[in-house]
PQR file of N, CA, C, O and H, with PARSE charges and radii, in Angstrom:
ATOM      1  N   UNK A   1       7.519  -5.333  13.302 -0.4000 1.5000
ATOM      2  CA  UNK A   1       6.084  -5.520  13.379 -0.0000 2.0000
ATOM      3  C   UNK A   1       5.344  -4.563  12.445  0.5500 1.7000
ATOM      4  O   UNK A   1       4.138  -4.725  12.260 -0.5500 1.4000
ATOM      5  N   UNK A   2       5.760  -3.946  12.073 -0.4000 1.5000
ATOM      6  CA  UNK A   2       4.932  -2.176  11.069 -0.0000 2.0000
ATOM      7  C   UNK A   2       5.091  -2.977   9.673  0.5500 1.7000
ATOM      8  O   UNK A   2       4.744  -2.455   8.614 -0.5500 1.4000
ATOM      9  H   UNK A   2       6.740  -3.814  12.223  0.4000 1.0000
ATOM     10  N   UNK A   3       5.586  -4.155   9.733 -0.4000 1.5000
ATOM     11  CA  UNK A   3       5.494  -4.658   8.030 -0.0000 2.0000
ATOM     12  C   UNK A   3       4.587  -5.469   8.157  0.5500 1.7000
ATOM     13  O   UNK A   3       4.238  -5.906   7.060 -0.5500 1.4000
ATOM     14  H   UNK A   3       5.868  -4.579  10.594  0.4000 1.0000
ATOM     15  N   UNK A   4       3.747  -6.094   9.433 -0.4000 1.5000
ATOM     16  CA  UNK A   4       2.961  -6.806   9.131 -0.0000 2.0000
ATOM     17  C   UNK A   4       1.636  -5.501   9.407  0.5500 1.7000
ATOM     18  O   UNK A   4       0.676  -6.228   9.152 -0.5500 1.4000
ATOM     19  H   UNK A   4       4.031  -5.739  10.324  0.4000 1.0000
ATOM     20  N   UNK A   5       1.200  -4.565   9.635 -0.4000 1.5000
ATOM     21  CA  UNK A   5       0.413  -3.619   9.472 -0.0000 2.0000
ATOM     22  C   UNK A   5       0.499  -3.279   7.684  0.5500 1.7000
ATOM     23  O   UNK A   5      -0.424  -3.367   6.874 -0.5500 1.4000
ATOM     24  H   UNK A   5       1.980  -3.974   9.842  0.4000 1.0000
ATOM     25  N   UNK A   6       1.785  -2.917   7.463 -0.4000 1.5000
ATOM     26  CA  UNK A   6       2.165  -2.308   5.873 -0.0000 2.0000
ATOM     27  C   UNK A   6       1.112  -3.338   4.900  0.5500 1.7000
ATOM     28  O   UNK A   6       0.149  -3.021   4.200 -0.5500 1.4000
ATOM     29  H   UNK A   6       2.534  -2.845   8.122  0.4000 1.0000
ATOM     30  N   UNK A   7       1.753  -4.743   5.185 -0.4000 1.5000
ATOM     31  CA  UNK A   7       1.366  -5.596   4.520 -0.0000 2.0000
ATOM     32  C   UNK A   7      -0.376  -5.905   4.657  0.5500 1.7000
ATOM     33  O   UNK A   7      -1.115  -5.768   3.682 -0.5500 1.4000
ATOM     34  H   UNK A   7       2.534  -5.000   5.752  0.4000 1.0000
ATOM     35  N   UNK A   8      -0.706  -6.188   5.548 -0.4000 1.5000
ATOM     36  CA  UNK A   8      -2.497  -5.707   5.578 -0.0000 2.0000
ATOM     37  C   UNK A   8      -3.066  -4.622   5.307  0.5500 1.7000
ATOM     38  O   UNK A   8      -4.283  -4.498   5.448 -0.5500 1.4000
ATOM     39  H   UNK A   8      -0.106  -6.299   6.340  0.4000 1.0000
ATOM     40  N   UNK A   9      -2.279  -3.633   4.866 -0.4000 1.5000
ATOM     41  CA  UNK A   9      -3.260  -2.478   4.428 -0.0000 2.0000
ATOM     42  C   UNK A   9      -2.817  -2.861   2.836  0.5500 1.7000
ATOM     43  O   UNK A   9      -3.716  -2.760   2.001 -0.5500 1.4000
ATOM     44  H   UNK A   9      -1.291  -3.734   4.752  0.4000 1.0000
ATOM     45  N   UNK A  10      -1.707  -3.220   2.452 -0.4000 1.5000
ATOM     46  CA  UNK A  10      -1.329  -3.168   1.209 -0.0000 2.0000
ATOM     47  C   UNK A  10      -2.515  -4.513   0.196  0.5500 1.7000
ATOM     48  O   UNK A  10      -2.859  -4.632  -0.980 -0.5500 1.4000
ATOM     49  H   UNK A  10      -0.976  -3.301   3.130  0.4000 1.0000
ATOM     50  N   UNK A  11      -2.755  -5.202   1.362 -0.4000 1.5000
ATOM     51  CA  UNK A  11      -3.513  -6.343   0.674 -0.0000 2.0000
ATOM     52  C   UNK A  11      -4.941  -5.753   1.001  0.5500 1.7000
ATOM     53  O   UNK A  11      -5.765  -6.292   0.263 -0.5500 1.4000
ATOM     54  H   UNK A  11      -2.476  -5.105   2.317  0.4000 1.0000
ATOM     55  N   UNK A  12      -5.621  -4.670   2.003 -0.4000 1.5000
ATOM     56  CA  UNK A  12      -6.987  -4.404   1.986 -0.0000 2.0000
ATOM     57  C   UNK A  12      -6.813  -3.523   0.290  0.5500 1.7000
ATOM     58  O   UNK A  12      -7.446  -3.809  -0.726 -0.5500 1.4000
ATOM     59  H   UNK A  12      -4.952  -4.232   2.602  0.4000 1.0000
ATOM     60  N   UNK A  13      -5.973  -2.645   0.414 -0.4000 1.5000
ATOM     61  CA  UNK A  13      -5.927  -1.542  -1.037 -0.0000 2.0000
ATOM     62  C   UNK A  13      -6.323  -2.601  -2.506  0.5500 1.7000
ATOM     63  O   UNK A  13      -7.196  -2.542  -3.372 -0.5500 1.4000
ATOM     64  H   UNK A  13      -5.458  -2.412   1.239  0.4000 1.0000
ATOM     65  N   UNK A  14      -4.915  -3.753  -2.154 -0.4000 1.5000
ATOM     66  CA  UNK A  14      -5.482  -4.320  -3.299 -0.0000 2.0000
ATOM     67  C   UNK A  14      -6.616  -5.266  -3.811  0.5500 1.7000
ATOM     68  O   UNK A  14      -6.869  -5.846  -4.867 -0.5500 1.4000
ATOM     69  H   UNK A  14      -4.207  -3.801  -1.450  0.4000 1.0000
ATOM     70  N   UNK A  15      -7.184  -5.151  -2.569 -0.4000 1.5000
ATOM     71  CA  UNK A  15      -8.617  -5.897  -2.907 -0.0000 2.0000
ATOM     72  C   UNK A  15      -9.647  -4.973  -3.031  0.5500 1.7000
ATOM     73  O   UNK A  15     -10.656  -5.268  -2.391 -0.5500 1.4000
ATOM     74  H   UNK A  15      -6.979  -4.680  -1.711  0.4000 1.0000
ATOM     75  N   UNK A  16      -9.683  -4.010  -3.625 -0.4000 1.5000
ATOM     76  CA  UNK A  16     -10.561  -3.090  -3.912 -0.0000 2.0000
ATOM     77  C   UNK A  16     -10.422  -2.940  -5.649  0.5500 1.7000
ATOM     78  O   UNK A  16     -11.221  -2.357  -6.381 -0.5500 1.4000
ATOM     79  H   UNK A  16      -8.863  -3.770  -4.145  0.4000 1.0000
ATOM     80  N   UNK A  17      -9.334  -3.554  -6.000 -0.4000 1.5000
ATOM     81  CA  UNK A  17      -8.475  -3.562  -7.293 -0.0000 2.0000
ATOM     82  C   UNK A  17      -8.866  -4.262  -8.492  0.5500 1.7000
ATOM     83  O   UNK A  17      -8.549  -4.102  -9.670 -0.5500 1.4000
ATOM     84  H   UNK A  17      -8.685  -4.029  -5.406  0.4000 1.0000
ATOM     85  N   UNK A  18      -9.852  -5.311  -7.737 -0.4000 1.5000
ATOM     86  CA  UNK A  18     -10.038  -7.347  -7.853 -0.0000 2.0000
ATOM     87  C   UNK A  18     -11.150  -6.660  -8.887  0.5500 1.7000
ATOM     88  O   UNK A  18     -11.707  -5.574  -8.722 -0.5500 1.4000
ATOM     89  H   UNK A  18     -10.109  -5.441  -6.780  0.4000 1.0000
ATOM     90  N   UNK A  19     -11.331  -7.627 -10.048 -0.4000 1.5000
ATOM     91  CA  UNK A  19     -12.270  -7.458 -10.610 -0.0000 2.0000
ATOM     92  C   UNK A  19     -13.957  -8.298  -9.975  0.5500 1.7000
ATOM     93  O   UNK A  19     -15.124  -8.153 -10.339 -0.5500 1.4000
ATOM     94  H   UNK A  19     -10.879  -8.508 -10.183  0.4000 1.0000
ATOM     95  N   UNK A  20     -13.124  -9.405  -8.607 -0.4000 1.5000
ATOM     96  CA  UNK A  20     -14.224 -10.465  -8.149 -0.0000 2.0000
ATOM     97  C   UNK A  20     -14.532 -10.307  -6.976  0.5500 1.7000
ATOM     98  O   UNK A  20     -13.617 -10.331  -6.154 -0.5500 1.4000
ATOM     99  H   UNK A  20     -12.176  -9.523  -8.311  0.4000 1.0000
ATOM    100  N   UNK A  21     -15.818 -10.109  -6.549 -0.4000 1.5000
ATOM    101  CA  UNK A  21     -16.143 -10.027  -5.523 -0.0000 2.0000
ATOM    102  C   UNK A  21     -15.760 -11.239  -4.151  0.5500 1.7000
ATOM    103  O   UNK A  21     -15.783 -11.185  -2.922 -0.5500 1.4000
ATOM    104  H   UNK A  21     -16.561 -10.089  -7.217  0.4000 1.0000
ATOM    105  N   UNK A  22     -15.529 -11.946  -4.850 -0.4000 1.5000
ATOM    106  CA  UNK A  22     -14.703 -13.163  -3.820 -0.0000 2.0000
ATOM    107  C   UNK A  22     -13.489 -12.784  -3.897  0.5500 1.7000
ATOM    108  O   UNK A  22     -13.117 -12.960  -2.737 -0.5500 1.4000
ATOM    109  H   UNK A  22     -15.510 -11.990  -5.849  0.4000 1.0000
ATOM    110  N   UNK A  23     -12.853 -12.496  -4.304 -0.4000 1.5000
ATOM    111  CA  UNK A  23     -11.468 -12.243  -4.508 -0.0000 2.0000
ATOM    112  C   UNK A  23     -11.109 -10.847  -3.443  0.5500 1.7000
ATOM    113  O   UNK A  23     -10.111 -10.713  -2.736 -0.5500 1.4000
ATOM    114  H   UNK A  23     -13.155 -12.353  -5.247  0.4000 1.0000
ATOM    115  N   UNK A  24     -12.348  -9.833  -3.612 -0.4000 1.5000
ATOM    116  CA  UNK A  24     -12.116  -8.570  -3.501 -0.0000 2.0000
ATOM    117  C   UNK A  24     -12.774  -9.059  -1.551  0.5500 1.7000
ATOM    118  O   UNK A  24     -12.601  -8.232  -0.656 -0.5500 1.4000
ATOM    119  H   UNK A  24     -13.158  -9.942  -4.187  0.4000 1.0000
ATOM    120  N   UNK A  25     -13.180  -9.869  -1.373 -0.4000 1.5000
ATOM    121  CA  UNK A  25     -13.598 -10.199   0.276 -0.0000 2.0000
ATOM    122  C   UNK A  25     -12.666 -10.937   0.885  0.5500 1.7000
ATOM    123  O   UNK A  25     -12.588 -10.612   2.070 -0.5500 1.4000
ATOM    124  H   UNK A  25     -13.320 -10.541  -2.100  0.4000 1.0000
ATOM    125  N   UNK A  26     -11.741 -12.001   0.517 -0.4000 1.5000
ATOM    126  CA  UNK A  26     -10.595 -12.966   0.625 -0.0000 2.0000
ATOM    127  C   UNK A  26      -9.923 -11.847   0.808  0.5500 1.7000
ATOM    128  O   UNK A  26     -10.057 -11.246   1.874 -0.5500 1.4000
ATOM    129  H   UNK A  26     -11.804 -12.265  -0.446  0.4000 1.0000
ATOM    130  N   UNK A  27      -9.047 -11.345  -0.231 -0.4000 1.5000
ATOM    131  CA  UNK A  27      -8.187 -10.330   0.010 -0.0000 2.0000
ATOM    132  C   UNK A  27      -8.184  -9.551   1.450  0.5500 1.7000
ATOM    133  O   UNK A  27      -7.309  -9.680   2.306 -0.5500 1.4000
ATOM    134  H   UNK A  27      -8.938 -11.833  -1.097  0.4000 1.0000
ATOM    135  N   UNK A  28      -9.599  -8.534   1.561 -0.4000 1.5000
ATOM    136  CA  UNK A  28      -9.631  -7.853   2.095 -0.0000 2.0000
ATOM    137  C   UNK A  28      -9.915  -8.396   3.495  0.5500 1.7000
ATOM    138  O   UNK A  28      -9.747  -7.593   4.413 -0.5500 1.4000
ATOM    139  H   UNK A  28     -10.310  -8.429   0.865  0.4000 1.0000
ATOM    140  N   UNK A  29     -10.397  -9.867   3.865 -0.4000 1.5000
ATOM    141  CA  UNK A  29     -10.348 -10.690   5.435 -0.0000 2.0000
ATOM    142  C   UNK A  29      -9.277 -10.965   5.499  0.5500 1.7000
ATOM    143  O   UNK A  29      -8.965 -11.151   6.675 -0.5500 1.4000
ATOM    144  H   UNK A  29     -10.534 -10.519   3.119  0.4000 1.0000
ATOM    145  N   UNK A  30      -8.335 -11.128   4.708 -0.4000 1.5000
ATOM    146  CA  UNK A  30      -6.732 -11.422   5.271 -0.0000 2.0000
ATOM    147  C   UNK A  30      -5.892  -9.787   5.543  0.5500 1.7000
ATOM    148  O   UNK A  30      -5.269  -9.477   6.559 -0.5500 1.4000
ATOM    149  H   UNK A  30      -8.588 -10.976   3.752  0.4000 1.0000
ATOM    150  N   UNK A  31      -6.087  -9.026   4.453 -0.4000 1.5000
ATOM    151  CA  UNK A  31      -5.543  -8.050   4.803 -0.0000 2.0000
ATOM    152  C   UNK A  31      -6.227  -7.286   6.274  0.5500 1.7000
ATOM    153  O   UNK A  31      -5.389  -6.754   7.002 -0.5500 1.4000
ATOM    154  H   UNK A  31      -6.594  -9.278   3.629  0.4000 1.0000
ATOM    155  N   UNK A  32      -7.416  -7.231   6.640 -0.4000 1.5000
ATOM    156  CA  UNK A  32      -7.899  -6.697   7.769 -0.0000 2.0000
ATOM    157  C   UNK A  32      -7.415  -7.751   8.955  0.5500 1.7000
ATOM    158  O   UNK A  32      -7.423  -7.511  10.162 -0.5500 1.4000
ATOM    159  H   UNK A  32      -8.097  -7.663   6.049  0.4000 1.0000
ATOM    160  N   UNK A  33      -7.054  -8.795   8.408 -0.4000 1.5000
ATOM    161  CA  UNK A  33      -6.948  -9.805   9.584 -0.0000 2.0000
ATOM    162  C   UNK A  33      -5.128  -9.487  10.238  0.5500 1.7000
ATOM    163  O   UNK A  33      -4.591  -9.718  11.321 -0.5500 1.4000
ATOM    164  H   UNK A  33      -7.048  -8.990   7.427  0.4000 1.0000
ATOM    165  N   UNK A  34      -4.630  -8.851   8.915 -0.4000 1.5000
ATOM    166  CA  UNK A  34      -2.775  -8.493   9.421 -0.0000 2.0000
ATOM    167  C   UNK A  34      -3.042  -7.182  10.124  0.5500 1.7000
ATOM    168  O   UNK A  34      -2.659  -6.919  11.264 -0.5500 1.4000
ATOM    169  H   UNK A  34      -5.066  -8.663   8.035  0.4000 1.0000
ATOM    170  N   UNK A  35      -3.667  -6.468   9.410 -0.4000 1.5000
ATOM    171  CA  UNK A  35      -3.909  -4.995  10.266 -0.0000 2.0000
ATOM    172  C   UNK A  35      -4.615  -5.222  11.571  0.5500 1.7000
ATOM    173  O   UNK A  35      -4.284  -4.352  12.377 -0.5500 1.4000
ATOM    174  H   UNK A  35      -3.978  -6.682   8.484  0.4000 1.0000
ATOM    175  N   UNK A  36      -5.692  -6.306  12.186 -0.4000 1.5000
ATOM    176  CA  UNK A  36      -5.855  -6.498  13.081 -0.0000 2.0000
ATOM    177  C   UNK A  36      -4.910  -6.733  14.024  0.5500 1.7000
ATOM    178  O   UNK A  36      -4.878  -5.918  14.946 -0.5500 1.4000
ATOM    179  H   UNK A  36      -5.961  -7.012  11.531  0.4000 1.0000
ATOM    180  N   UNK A  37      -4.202  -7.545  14.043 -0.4000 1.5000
ATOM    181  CA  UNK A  37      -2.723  -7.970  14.680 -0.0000 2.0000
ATOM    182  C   UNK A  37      -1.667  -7.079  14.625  0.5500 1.7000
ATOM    183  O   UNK A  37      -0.662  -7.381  15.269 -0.5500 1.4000
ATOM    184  H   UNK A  37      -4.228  -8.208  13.295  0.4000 1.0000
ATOM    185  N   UNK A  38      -1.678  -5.955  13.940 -0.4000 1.5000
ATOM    186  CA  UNK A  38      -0.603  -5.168  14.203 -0.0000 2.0000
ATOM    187  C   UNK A  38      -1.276  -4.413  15.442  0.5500 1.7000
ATOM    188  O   UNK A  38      -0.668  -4.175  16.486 -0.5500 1.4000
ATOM    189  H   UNK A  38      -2.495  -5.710  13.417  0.4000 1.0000
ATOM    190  N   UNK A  39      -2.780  -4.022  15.163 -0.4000 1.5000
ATOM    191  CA  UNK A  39      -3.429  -2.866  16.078 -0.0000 2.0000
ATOM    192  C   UNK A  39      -3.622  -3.185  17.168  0.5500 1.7000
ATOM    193  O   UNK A  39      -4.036  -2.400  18.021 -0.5500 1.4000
ATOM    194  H   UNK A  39      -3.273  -4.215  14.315  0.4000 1.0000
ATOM    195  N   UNK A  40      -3.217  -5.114  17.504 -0.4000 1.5000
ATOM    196  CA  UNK A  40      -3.538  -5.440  18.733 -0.0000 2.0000
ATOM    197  C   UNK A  40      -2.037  -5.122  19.665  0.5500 1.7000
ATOM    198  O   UNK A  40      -1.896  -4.885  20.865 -0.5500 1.4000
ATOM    199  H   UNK A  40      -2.881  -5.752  16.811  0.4000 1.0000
ATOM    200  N   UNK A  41      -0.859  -5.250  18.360 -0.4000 1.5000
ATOM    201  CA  UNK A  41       0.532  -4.915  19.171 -0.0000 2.0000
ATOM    202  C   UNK A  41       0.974  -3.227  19.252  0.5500 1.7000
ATOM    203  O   UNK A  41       1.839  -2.387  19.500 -0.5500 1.4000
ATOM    204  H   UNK A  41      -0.973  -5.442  17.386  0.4000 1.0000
ATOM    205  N   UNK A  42       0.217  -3.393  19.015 -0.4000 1.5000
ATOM    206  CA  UNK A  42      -0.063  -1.527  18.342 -0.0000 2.0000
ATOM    207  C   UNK A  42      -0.786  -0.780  20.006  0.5500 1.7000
ATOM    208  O   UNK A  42      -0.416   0.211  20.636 -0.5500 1.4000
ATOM    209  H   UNK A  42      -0.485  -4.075  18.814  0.4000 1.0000
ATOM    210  N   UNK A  43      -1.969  -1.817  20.290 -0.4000 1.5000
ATOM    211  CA  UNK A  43      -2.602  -1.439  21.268 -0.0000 2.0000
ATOM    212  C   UNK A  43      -3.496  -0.063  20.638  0.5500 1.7000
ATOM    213  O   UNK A  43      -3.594   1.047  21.162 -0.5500 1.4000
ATOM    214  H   UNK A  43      -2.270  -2.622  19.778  0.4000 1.0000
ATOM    215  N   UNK A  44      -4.002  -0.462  19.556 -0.4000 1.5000
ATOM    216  CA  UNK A  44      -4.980   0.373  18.815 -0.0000 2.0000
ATOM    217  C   UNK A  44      -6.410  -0.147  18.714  0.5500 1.7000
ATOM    218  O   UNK A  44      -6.883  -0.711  17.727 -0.5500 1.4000
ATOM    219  H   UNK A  44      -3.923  -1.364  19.131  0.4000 1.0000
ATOM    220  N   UNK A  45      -7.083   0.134  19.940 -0.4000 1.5000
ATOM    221  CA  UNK A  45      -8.748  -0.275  19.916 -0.0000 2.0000
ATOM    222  C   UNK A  45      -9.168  -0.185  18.841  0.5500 1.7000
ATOM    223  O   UNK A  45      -9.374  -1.068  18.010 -0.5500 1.4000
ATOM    224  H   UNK A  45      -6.698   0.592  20.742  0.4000 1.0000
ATOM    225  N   UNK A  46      -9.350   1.109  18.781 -0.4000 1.5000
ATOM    226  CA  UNK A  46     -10.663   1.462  17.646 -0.0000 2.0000
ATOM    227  C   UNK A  46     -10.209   0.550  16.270  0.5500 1.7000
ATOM    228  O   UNK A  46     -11.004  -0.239  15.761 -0.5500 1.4000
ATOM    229  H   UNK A  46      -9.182   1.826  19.457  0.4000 1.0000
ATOM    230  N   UNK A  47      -8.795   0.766  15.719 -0.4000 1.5000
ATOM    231  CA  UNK A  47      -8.254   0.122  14.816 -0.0000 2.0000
ATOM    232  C   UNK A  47      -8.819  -1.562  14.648  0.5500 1.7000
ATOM    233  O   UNK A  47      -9.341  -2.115  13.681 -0.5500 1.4000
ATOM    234  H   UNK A  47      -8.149   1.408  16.133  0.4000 1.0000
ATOM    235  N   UNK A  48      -8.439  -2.135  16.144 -0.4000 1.5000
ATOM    236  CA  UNK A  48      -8.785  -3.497  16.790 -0.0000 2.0000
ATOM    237  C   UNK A  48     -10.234  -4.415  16.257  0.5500 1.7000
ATOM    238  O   UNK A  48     -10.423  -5.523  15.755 -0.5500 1.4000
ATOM    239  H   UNK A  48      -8.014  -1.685  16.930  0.4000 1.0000
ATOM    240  N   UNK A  49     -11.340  -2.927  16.811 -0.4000 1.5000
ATOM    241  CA  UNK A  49     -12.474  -3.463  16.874 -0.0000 2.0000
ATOM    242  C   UNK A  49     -13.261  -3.309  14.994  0.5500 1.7000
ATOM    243  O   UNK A  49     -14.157  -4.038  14.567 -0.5500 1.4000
ATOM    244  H   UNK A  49     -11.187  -2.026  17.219  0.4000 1.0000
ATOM    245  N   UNK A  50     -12.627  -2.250  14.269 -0.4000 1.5000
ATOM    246  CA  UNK A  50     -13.008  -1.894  12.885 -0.0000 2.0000
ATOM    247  C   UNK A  50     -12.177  -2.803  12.134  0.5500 1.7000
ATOM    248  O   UNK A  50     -12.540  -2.930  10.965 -0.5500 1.4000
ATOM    249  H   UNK A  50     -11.900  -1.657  14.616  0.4000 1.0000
ATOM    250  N   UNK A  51     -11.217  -3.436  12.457 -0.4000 1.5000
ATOM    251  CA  UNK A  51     -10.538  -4.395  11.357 -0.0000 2.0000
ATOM    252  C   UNK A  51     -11.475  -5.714  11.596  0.5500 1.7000
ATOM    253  O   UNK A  51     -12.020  -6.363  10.703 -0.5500 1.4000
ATOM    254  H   UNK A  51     -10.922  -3.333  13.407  0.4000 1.0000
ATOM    255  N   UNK A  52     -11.542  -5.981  13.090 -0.4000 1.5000
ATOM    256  CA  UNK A  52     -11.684  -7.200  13.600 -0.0000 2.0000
ATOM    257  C   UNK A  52     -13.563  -7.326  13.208  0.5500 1.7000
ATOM    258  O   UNK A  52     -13.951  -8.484  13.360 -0.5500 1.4000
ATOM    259  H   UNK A  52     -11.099  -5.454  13.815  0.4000 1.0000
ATOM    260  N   UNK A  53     -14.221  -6.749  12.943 -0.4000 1.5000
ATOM    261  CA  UNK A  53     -15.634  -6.616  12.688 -0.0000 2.0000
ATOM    262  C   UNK A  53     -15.259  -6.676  10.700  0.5500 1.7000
ATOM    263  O   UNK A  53     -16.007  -7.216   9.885 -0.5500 1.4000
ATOM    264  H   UNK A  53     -13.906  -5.808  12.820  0.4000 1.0000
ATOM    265  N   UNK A  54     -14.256  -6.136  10.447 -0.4000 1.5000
ATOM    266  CA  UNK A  54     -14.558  -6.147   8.439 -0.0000 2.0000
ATOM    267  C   UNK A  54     -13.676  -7.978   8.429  0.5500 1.7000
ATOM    268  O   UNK A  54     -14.138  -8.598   7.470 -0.5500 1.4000
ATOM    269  H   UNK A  54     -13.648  -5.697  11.109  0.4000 1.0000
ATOM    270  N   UNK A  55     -12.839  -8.671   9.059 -0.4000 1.5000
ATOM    271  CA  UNK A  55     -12.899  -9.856   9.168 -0.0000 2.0000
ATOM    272  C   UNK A  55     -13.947 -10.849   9.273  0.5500 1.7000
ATOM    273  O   UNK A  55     -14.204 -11.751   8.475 -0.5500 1.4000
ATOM    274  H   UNK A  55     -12.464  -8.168   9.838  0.4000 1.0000
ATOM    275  N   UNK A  56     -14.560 -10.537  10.451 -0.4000 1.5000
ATOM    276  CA  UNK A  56     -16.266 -11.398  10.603 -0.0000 2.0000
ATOM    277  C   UNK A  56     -16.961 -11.368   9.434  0.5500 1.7000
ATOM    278  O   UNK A  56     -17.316 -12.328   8.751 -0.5500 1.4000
ATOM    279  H   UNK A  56     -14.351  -9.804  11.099  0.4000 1.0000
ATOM    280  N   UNK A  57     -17.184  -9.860   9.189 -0.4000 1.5000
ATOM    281  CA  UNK A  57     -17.872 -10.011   8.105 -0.0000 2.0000
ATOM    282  C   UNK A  57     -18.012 -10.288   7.031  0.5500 1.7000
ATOM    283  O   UNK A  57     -18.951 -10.703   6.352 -0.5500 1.4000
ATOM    284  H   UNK A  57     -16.896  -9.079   9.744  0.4000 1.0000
ATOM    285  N   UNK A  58     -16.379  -9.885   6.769 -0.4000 1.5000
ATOM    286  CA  UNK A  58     -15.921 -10.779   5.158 -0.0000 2.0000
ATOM    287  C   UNK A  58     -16.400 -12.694   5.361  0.5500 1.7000
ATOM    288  O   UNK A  58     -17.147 -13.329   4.616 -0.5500 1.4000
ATOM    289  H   UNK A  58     -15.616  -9.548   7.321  0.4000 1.0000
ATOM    290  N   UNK A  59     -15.866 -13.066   6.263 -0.4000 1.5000
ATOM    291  CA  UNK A  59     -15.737 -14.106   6.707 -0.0000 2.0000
ATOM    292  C   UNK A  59     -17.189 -15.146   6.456  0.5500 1.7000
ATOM    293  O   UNK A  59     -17.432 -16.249   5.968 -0.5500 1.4000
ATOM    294  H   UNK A  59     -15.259 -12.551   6.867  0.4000 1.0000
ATOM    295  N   UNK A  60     -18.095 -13.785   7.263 -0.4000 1.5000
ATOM    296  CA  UNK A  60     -19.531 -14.663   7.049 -0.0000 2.0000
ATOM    297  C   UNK A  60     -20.055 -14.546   5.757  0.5500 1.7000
ATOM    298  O   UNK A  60     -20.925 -15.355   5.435 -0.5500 1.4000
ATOM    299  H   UNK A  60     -17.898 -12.889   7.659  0.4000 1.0000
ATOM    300  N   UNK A  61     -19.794 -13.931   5.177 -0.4000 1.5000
ATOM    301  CA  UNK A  61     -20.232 -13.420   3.440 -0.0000 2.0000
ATOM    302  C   UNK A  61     -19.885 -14.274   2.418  0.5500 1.7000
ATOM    303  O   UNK A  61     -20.524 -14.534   1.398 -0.5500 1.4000
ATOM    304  H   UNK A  61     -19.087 -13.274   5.439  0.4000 1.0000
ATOM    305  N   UNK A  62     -18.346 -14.870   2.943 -0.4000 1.5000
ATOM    306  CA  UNK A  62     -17.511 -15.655   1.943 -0.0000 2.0000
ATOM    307  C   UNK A  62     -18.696 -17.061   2.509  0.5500 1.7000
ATOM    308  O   UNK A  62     -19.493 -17.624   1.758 -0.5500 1.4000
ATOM    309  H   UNK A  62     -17.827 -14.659   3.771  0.4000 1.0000
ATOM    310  N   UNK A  63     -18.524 -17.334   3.841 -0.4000 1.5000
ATOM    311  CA  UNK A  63     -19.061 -18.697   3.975 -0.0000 2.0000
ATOM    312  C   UNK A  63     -20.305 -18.920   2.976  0.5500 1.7000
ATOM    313  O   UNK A  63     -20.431 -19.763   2.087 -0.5500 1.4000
ATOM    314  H   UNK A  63     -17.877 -16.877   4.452  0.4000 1.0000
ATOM    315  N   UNK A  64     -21.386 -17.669   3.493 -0.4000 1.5000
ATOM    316  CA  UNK A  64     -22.578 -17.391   2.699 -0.0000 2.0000
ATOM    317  C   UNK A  64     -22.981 -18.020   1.137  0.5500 1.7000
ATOM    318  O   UNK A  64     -23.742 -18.898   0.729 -0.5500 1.4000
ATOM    319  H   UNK A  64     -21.283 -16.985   4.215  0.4000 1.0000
ATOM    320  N   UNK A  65     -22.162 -17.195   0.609 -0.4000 1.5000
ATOM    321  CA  UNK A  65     -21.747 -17.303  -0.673 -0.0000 2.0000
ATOM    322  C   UNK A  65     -21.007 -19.007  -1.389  0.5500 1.7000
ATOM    323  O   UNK A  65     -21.125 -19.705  -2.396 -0.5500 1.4000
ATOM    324  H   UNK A  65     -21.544 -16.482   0.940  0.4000 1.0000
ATOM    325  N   UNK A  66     -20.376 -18.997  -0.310 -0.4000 1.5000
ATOM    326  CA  UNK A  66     -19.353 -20.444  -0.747 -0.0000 2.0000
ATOM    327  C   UNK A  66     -21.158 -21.777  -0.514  0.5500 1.7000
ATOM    328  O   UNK A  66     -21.478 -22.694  -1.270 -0.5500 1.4000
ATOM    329  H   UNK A  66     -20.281 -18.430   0.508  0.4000 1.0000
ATOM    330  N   UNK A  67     -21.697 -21.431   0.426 -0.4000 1.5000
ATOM    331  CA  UNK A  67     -23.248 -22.200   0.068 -0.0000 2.0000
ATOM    332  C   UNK A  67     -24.545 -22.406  -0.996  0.5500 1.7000
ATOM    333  O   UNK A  67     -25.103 -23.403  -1.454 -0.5500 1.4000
ATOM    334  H   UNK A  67     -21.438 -20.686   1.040  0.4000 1.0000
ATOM    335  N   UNK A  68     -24.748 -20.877  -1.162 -0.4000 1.5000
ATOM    336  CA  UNK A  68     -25.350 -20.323  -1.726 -0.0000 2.0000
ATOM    337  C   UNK A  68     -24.348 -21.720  -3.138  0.5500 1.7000
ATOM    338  O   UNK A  68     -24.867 -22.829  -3.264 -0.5500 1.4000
ATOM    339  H   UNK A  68     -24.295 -20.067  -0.790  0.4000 1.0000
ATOM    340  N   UNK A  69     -23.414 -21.482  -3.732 -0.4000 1.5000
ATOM    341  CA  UNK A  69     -22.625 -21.808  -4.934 -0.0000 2.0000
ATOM    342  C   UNK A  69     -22.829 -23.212  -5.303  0.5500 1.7000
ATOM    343  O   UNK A  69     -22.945 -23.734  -6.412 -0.5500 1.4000
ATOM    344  H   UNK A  69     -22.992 -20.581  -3.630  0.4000 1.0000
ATOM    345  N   UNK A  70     -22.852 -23.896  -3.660 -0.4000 1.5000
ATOM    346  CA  UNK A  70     -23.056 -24.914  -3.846 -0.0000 2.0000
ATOM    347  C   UNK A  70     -24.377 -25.630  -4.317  0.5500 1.7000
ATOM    348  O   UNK A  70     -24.407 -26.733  -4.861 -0.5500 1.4000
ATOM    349  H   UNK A  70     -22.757 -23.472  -2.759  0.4000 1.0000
ATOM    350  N   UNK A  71     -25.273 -24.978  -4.079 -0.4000 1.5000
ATOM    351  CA  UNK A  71     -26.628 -25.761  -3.778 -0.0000 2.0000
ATOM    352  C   UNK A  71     -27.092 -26.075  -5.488  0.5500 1.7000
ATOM    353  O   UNK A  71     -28.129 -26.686  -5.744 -0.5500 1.4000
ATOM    354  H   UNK A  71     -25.249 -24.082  -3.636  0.4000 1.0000
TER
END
């Protein structure tokens, strides 16, 4: 289970990397979304509630944006 934590932090790091701000929010809602799930087997609140809040928010930003593109 510590490789699926490894692996969500390794994908939040590299979305800081991204030259695209979509790229650099994708990245970083999947990688917060593996680190969420480790911290839930982890039984790591604080971890829980700070991954699980940078998910939402990536989440609503991307939707945002994915509208905004369209119109």
């Amino acid at each position: 289970m510590d490789t699926v934590g490894y692996f969500g932090t390794a994908l939040v790091v590299l979305s800081f990397m991204t030259n695209s701000l979509f790229k650099l929010r994708l990245l970083n809602a999947i990688g917060a979304f593996f680190v969420t799930i480790y911290a839930i087997y982890t039984h790591a609140i604080p971890v829980v509630l700070l991954d699980g809040f940078i998910v939402i928010i990536n989440v609503i930003q991307l939707w945002r944006n994915r509208k905004n593109t369209q119109s």
